[in-house]
N, C-alpha and C positions, 0 to 999 in steps of 0.2 A: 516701635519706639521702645527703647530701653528705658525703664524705671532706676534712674541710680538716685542717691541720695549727698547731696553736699554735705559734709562734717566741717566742727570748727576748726580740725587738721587741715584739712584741705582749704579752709576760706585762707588761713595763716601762712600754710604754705605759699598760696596767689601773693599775700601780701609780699611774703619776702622774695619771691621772684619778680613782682613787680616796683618793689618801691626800693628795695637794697637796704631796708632793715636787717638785723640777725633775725635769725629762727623765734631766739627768748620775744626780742620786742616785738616783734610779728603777731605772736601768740598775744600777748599781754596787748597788744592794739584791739583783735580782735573780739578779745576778750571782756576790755571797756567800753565796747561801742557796744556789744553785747548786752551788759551790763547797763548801760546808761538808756539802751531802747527796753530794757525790763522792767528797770525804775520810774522811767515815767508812764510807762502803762499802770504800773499797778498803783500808782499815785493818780490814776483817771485822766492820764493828759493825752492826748492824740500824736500820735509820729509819724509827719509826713516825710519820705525820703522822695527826694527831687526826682522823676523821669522812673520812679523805681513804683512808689503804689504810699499807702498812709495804712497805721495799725491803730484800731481805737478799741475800747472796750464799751461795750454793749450792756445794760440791763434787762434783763427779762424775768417780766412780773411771773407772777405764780397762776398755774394756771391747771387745770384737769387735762390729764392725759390718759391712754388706752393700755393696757396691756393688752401686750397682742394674743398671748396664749392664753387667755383667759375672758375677755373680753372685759374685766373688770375694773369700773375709773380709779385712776390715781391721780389724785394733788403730785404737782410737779412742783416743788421750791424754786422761790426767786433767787435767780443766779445770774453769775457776769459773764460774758462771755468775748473772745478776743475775735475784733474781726479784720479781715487784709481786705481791702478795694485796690487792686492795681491801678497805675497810673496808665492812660491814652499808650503815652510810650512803650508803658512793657506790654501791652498786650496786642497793639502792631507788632511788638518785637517777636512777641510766641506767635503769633497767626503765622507771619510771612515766614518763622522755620517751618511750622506745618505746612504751608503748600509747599516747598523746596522738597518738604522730605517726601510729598504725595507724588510731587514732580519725579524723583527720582526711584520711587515705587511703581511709578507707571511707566519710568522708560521715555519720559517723555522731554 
């Protein structure tokens, strides 16, 4: 399986080939939805996208943790942290490319 990386080039590009925007508004589309799923994360709010998964932000108290080369405990500070839960949807959608692609690793 190849590891590649989608950029906000390339989500902009998708738009202007698929919605018949210019290039500029494409980008600047991309840009605010971007933008508007940043802002309410970090205002604590939840962002469910339909069929696609929800991002929320998490607290995590403070608590002792290990160094591992040393074996010596450290206080870990309480932090926030961002978390993705995929939707039902996308994650039949990743499974069934994984067997297609297993299917055609095997020849079968």
């Amino acid at each position: 399986m190849t590891e590649e990386t989608v950029t906000r080039a390339q989500l902009s590009e998708a738009v202007y080939q698929e919605v018949g925007l210019s290039r500029n508004e494409s980008a600047q589309l991309v840009e605010t939805v971007l933008q508007e799923i940043a802002d309410a994360l970090a205002d604590g709010e939840m962002v469910k996208i339909s069929s696609f998964g929800s991002f929320s932000v998490r607290k995590k108290g403070e608590r002792i943790g290990r160094n591992p080369k040393t074996g010596e405990e450290v206080p870990i500070m309480p932090r926030q942290v961002l978390v993705f839960r995929p939707s039902h949807v996308l994650k039949n959608r990743i499974n069934e490319g994984m067997q297609a692609l297993e299917k055609r690793e095997t020849g079968e």
